[in-house]
C-alpha positions as CSV (number, residue, x, y, z in Angstrom):
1,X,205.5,225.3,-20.3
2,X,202.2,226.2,-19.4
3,X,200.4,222.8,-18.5
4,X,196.9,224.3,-17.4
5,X,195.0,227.4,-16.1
6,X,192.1,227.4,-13.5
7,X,190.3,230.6,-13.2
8,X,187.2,230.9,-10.8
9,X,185.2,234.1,-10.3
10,X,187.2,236.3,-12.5
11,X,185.0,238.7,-14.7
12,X,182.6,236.8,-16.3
13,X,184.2,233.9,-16.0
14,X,182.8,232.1,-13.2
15,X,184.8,228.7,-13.2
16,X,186.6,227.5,-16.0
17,X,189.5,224.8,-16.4
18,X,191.9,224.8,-20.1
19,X,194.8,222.4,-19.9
20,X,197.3,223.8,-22.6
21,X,200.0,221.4,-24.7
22,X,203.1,221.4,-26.7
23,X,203.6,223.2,-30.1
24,X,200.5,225.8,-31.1
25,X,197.7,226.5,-28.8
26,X,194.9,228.9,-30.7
27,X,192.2,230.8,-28.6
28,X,189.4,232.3,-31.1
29,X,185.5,233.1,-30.6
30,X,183.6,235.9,-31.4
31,X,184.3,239.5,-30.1
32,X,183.2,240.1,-26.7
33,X,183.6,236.0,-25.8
34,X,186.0,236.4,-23.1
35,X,189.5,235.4,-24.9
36,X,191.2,238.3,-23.3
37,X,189.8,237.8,-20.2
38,X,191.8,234.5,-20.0
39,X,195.0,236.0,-21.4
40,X,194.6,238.7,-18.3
41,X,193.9,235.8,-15.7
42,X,197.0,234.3,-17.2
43,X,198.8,237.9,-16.7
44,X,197.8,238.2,-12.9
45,X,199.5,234.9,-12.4
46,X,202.6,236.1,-14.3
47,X,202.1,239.0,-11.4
48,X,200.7,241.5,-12.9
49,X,198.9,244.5,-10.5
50,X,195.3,243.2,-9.6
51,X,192.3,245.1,-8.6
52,X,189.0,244.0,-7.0
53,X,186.9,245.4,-9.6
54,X,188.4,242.2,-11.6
55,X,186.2,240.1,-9.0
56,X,183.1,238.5,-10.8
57,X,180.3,240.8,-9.8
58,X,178.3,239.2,-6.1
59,X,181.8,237.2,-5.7
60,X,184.1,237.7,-2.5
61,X,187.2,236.7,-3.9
62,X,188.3,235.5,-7.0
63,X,191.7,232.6,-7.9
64,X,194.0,232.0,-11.0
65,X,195.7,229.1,-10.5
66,X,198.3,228.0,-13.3
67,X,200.3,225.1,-13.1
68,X,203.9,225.4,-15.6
69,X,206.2,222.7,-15.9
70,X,209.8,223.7,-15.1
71,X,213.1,222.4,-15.3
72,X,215.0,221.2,-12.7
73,X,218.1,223.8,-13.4
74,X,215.9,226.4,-14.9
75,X,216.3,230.2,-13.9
76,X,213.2,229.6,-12.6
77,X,213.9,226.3,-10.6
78,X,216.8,228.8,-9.0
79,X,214.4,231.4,-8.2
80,X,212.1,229.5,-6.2
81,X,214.9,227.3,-4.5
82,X,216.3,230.6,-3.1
83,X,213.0,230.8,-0.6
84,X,212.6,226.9,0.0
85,X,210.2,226.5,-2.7
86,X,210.3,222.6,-3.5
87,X,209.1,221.7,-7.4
88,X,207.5,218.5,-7.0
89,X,208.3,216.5,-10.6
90,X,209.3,219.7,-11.9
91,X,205.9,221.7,-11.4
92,X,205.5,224.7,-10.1
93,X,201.7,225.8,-9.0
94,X,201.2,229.6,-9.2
95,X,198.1,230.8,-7.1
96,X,196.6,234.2,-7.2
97,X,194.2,235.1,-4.6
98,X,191.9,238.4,-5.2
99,X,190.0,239.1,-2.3
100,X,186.7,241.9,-2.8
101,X,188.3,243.6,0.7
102,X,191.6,245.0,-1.8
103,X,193.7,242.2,-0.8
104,X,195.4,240.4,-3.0
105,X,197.9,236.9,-1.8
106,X,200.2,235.0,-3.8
107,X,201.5,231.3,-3.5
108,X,204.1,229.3,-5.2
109,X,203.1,225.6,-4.8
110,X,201.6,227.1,-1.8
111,X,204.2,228.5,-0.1
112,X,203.3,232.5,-0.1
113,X,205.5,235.4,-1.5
114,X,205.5,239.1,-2.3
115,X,204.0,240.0,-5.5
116,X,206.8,241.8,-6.6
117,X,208.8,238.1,-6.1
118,X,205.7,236.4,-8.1
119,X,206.7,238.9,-11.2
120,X,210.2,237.8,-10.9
121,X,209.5,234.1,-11.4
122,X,206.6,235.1,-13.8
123,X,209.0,236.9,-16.4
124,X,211.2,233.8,-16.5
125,X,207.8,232.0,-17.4
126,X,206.0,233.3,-20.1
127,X,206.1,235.9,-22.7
128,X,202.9,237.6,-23.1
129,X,202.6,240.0,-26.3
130,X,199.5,242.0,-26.9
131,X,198.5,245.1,-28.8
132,X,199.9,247.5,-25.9
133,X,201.9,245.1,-24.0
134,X,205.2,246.0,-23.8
135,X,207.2,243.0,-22.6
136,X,210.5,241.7,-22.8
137,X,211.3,242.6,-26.3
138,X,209.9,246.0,-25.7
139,X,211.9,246.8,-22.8
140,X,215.6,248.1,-24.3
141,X,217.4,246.6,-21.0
142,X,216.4,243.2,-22.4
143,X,217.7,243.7,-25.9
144,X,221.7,243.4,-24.8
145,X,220.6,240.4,-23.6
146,X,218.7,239.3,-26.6
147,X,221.6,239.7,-28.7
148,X,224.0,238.1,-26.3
149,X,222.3,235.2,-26.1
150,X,221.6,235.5,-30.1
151,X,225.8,236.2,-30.0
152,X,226.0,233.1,-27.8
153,X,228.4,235.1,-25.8
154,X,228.0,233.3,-22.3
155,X,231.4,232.3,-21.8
156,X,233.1,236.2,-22.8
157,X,230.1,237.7,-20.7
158,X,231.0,235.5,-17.6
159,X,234.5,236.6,-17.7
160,X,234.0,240.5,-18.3
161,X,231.0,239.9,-15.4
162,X,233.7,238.0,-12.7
163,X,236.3,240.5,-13.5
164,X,234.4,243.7,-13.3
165,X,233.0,242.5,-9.8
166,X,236.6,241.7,-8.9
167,X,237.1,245.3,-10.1
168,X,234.2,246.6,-7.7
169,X,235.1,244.3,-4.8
170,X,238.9,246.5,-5.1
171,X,237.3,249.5,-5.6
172,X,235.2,249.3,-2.5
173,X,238.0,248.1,-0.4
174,X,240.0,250.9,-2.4
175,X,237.2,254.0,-1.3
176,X,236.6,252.6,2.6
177,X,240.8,252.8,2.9
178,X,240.9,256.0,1.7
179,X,237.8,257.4,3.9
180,X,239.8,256.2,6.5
181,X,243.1,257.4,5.6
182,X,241.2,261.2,5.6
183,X,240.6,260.5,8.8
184,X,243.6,259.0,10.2
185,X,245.4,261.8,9.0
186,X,244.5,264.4,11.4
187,X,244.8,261.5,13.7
188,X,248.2,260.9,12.5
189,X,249.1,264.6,12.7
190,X,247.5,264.5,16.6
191,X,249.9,261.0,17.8
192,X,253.1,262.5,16.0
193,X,252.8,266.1,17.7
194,X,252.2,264.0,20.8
195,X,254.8,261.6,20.4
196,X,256.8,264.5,20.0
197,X,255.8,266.3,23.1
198,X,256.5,263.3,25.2
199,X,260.3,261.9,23.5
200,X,261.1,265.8,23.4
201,X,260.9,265.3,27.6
202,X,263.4,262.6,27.3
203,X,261.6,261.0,30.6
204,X,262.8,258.6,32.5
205,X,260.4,255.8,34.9
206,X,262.1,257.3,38.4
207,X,263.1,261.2,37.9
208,X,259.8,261.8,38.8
209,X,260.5,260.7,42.6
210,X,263.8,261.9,42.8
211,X,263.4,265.3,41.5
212,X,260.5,265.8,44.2
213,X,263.1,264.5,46.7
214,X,265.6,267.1,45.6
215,X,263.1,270.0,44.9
216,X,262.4,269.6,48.5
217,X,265.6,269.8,49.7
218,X,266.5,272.9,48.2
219,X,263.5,274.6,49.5
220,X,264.6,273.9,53.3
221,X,267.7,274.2,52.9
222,X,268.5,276.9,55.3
223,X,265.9,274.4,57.8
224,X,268.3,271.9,57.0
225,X,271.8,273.4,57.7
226,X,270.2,275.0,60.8
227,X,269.6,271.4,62.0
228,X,272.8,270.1,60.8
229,X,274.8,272.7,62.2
230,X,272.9,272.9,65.4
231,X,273.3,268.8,66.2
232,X,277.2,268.3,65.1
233,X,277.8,271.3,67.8
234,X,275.8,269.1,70.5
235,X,277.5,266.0,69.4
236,X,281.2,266.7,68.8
237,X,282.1,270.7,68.4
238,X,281.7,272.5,71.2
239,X,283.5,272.0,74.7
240,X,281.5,269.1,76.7
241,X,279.9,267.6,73.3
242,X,278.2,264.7,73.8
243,X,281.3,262.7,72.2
244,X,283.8,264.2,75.3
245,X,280.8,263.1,78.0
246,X,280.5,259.6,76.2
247,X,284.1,259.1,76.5
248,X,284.2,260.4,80.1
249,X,282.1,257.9,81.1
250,X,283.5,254.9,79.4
251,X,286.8,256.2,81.6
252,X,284.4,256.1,84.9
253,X,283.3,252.6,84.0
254,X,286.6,251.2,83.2
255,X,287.6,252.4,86.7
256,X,284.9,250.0,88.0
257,X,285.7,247.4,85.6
258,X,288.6,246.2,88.1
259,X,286.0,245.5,90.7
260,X,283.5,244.1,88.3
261,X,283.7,242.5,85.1
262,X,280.3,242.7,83.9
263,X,280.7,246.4,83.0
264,X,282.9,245.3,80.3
265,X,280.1,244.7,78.0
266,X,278.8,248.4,78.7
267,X,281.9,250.1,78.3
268,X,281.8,248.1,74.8
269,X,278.7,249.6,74.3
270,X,280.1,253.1,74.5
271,X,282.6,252.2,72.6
272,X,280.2,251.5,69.5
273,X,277.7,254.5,70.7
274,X,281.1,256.8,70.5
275,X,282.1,255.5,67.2
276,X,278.5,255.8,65.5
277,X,278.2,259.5,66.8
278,X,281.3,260.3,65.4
279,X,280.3,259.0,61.9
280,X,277.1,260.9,62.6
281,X,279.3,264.0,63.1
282,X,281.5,263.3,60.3
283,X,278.4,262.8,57.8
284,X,276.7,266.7,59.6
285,X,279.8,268.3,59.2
286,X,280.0,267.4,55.2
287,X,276.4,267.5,54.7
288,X,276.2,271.5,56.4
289,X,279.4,272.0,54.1
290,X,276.8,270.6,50.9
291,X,273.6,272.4,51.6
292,X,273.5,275.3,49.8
293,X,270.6,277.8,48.3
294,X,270.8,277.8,44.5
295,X,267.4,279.0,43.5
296,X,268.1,278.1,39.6
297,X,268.4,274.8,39.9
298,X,264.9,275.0,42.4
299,X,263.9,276.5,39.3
300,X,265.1,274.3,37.4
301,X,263.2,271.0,38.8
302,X,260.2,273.1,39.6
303,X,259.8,274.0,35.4
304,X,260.9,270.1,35.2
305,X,257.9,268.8,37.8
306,X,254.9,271.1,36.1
307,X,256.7,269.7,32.6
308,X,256.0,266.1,34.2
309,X,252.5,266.8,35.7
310,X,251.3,268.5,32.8
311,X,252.2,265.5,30.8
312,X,250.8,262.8,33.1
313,X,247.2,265.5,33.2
314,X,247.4,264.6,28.9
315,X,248.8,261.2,29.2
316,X,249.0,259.3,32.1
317,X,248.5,259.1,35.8
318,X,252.0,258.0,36.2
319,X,255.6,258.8,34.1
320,X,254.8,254.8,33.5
321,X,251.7,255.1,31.8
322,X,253.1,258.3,29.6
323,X,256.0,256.2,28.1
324,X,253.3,253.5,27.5
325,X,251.4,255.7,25.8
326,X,254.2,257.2,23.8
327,X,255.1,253.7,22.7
328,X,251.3,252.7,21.4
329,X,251.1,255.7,19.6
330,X,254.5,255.2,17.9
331,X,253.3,252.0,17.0
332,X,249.9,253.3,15.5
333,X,252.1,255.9,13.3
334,X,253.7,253.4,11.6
335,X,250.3,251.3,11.3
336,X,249.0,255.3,9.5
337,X,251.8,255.4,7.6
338,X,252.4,251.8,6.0
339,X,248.6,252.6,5.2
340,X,249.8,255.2,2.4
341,X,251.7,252.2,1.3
342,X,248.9,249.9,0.8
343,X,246.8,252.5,-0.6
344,X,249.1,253.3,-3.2
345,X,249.1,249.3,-3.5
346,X,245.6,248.8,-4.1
347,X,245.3,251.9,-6.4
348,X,247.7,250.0,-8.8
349,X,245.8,246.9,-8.4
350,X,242.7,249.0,-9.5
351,X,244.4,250.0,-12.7
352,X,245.5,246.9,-13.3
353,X,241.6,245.4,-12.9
354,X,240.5,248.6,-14.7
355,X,243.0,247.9,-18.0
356,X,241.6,244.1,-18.0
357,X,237.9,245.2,-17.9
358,X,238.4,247.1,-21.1
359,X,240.2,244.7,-23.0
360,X,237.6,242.0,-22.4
361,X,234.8,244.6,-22.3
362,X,236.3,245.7,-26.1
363,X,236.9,242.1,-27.1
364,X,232.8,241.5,-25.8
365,X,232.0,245.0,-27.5
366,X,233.7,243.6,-31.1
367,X,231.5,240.6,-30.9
368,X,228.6,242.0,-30.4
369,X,228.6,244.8,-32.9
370,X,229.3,241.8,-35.6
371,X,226.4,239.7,-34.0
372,X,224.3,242.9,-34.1
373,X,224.9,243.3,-37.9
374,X,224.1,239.7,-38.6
375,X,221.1,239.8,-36.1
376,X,219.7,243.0,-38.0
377,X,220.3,240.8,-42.0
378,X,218.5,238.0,-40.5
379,X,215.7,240.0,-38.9
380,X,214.9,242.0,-42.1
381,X,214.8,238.5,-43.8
382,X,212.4,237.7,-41.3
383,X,210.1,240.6,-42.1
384,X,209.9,240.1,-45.4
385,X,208.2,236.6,-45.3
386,X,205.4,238.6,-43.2
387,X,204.6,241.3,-45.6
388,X,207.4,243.9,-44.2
389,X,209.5,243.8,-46.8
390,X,209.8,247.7,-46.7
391,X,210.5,247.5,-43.1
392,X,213.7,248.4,-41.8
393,X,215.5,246.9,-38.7
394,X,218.9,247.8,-36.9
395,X,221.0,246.8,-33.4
396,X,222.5,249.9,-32.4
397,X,224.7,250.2,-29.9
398,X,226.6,252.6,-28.0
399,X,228.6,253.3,-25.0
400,X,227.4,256.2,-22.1
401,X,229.8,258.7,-21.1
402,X,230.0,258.7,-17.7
403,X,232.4,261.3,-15.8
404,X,233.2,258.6,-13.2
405,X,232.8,255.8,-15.7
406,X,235.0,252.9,-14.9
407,X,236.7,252.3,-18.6
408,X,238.6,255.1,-20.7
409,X,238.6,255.1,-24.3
410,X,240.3,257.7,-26.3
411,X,240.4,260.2,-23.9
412,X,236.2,260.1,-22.5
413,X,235.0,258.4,-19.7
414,X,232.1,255.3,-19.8
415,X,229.9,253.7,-17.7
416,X,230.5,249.9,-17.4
417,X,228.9,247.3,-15.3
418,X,229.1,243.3,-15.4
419,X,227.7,243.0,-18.9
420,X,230.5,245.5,-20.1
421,X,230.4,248.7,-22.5
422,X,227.4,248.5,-24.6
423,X,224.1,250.0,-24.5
424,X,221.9,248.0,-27.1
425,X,218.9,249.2,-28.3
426,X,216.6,247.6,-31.5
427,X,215.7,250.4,-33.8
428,X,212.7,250.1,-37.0
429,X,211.5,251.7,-39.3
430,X,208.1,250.1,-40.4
431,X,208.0,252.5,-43.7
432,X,210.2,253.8,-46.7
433,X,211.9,256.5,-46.2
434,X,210.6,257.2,-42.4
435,X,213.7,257.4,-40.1
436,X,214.8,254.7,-37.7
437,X,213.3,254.6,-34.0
438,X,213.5,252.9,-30.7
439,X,211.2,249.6,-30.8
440,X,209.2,250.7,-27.8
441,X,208.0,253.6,-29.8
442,X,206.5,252.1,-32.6
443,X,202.5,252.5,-31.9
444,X,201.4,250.0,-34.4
445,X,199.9,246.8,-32.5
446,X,200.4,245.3,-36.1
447,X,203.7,245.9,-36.7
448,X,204.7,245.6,-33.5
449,X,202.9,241.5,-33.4
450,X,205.0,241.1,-36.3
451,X,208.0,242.6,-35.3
452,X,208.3,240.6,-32.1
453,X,207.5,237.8,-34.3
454,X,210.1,237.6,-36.5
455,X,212.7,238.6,-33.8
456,X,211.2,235.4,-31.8
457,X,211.7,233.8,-35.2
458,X,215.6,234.4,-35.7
459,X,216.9,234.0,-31.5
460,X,214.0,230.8,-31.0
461,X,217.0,228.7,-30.9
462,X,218.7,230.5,-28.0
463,X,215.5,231.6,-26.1
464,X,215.2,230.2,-22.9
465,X,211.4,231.4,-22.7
466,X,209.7,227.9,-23.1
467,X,206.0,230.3,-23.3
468,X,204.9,232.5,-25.6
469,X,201.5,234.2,-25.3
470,X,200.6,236.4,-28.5
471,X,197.2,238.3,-27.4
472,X,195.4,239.5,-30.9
473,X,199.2,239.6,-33.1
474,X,196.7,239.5,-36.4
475,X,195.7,243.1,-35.6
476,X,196.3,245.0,-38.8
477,X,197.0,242.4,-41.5
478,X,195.2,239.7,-43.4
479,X,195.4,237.7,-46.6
480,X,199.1,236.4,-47.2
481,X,200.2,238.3,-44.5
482,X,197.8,236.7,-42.1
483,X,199.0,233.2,-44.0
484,X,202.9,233.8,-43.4
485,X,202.2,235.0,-39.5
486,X,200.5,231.9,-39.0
487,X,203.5,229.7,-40.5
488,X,205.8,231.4,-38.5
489,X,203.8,231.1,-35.4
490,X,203.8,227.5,-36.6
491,X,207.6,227.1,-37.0
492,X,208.4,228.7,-33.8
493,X,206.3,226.7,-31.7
494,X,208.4,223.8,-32.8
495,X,210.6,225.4,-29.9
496,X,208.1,226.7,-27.6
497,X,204.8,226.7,-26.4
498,X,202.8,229.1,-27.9
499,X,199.3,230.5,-26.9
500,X,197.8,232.6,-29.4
501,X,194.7,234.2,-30.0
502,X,193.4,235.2,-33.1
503,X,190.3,237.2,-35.5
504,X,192.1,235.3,-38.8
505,X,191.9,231.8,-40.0
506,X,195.0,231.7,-41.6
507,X,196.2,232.0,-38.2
508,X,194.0,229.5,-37.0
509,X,194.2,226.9,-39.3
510,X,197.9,226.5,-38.5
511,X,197.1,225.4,-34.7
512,X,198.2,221.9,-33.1
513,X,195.5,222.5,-30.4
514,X,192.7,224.6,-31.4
515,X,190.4,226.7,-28.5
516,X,186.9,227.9,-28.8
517,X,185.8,230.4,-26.1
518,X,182.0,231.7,-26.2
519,X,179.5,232.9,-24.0
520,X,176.6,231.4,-22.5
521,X,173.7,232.0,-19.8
522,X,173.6,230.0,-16.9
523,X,171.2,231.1,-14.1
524,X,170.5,234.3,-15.7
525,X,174.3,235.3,-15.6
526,X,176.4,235.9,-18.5
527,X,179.7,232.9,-18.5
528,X,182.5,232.9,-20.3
529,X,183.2,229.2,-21.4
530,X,186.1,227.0,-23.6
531,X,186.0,224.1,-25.3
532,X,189.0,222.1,-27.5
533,X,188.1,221.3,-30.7
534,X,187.6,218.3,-32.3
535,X,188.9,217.9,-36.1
536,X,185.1,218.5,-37.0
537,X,184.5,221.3,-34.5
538,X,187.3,222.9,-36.1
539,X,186.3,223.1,-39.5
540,X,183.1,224.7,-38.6
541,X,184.8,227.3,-36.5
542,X,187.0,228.3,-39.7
543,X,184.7,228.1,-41.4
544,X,182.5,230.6,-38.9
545,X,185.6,232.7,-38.6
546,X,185.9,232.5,-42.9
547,X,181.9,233.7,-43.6
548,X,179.8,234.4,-40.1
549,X,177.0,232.9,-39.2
550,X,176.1,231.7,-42.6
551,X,178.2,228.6,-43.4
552,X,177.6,227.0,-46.7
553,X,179.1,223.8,-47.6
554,X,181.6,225.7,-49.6
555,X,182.9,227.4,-46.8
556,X,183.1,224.3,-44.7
557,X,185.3,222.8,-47.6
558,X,187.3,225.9,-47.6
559,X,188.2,225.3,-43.8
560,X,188.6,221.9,-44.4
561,X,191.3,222.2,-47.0
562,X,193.0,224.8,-45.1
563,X,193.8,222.8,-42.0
564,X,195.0,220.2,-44.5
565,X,197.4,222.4,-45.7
């Protein structure tokens, strides 16, 4: 509720104070007195665009300050809360800064924020209607929520919203797995033709080493045999080896060994030089008998050693490091392929989600075109007791076709999001016989005060807007129809607050707290002032709004009985 509005510098205002109440708050004065001025103060506090042409002409800056009392677990309450706002016995101080330079601040029990933050608290404030406002009820993205709230459809709404971000949540998880699965593909195709490569070797840690050692050998072996051959001739073949001269002497020595016994030990040592040599011999004479030239097999571990190298150049710096290789990528394959698995997983899952959206999204659906049908009987009931008897009112829905809408039915695709199926829109026709059209096209500021009226009328009791602002709703009508606006204005504020102001004193005459804005010079400087109205003061201002300036006593009964009434 809007507890009070400071405005200094704004227009022709140059400092004015209102505090509003409860119940039925009436703004009227003549034309040109300033009412709107204060409705549009009000509006730049709600957020609205400002511009320093608004600045009271020889002013550097202009302020709207408007105090609203809140609840403690109020959208609005949550709003603020999200940016350390603290509500201080549930108050919250809107301050709007205008500053001749273009520059324009905002504060929230004076902590600053973006404008475009201001507007979101503001909407959850007040509803301001005017002759070309189009607010909430003229926006078509609100009316779903109208009639859901109309529906009382909380609970159903909170279960289609949970499961369809649920549904999103596996989608997402669904579209990232299989952006990476395209990937991994050609990544899979790369490990399994070089897994292949590398088990198609069938390596082994050490070959690598031997096959060097053996590839080497069979290059020299004609070196080799040479060598061979040449030192078992020297040691034991030919005539006067070394063998037959080693043996000669041991026979020397064990001449001398009667004379001396310490050559025993050196005629020992022959002994075990003889034997080695002849092992020596033994192992030449086999190993010349082994070496042979066979330049397939050299082939053979030549093709086998560039095989090797050319796979340590890809994989590895050793035979080591390829197998180790061969084994991470093994395990990555198999990491690819149980991927395919869990995609195939997770795309069931999605079905499944997708199935339970549309049942509860159909169920939701159901409801609300039966709420829509009752809505639209009780609105037209509505019009008729303010003078629009003729006029016709209907909740339309629909769904969107969407080709990559989330829910199938009967073969088409539609778009669905948390608040499930339906696109609502309210459709009128003001006149007989005129064909039904979009609320926000109807051009009559009348019909469209009294429109917004009687919807207000019939979802008052599950409206969570604890303002209403009507700027000028009598445009239009008059008489009985100015009488029946003003009781409903009067039964609805019996729910809200509402701030109205008003040309007729049917309207008027219905208020709880009762406004009179005029002009005055002060200082040679035109100033837009406001007074409340005692019971007196507000008979005469009927009565001024019933006749003029002329006022008989006639007129002032008039008023008089009127605000009786």
């Amino acid at each position: 509720m809007l507890k009070s509005l400071r405005i200094r510098n704004f227009a022709i205002v140059e400092n004015l104070e209102i505090d509003f109440f409860p119940g039925l708050n009436v703004l009227t004065g003549a034309t040109g007195a300033g009412k709107s001025i204060i409705i549009g103060a009000l509006n730049l506090a709600l957020g609205e665009r400002a511009s320093s042409e608004m600045i009271r002409t020889g002013a550097d800056s202009a302020v709207v300050e408007a105090v609203f009392e809140t609840k403690s677990k109020s959208q609005v309450a949550k709003l603020s809360g999200e940016v350390g706002i603290i509500h201080t016995e549930n108050q919250l101080i809107i301050r709007r800064e205008l500053s001749s330079k273009g520059v324009s601040r905002c504060f929230l029990n004076d902590r600053q924020v973006t404008l475009a933050y201001l507007k979101l608290v503001g909407d959850q404030l007040a509803d301001l209607h005017g002759q070309h406002e189009h607010q909430s009820l003229l926006n078509p993205f609100e009316h779903l929520i109208y009639l859901d709230d109309y529906a009382e459809l909380k609970d159903l709404l909170s279960d289609v919203g949970e499961i369809y971000y649920r549904l999103k949540e596996k989608l997402s998880g669904l579209e990232e797995l299989k952006r990476k699965e395209i990937i991994s593909r050609e990544k899979k195709e790369l490990y399994q033709f070089q897994l292949k490569e590398i088990s198609s070797a069938h390596l082994e840690t050490e070959e690598e080493e031997e096959l060097s050692s053996r590839k080497k050998i069979l290059e020299n072996a004609e070196t080799l045999f040479q060598i061979a051959s040449s030192v078992y001739e020297e040691l034991y073949n030919r005539e006067g080896s070394i063998i037959e001269r080693i043996s000669s002497f041991k026979k020397e020595l064990e001449k001398g060994e009667g004379y001396d016994k310490r050559l025993r030990e050196h005629i020992e040592s022959l002994d075990s030089a003889s034997l080695h040599l002849c092992e020596t011999s033994r192992f030449l004479e086999n190993y010349k008998e082994s070496l042979g030239f066979d330049p397939e097999k050299l082939e053979e571990i030549r093709e086998r050693l560039n095989l090797i190298n050319g796979l340590k150049k890809k994989y590895g710096q050793s035979l080591k490091e390829v197998l180790s290789y061969a084994e991470k990528i093994k395990n990555e394959i198999n990491t690819l392929e149980n991927r395919d698995e869990l995609i195939q997983k997770m795309e069931e899952d999605t079905a499944e989600a997708k199935a339970h959206l549309k049942k509860e999204a159909l169920q939701l659906s159901g409801k609300r075109k039966e709420k829509g049908n009752e809505l639209s009987k009780k609105v037209k009931k509505e019009f008729a007791s303010l003078g629009m008897d003729k006029c016709d009112f209907e909740v339309r829905s629909w769904y969107r076709e969407e080709e990559d809408g989330l829910i199938e039915v009967e073969g088409k695709m539609y778009y669905a999001d948390e608040k499930g199926l339906d696109q609502v829109e309210f459709y009128v026709s003001p006149n007989p016989g005129e064909e039904l059209k979009p609320l926000a096209k109807i051009a009559s500021g009348g019909e469209i005060s009294r429109i917004m009226l009687a919807l207000k009328s019939v979802i008052a009791k599950s409206d969570q807007m604890s303002s209403m602002i009507f700027d000028e709703v009598d445009v239009g009508i008059g008489g009985e129809m100015a009488e029946a606006v003003g009781k409903k204005m009067k039964a609805l504020s019996s729910n809200h607050q509402i701030i109205c102001i008003t040309h007729l004193q049917q309207i008027a005459s219905q208020a709880e707290h009762h406004f009179k804005v005029h002009k005055e010079i002060s200082k040679n400087r035109t100033v837009t002032r406001i007074k409340l109205l005692s019971k007196e003061e507000r008979i005469k201002e009927i009565a001024r709004m019933m006749a003029g300036k002329k006022i008989s006593e006639l007129t002032l009964e008039h008023a008089a009985e009127m605000i009786e009434e």
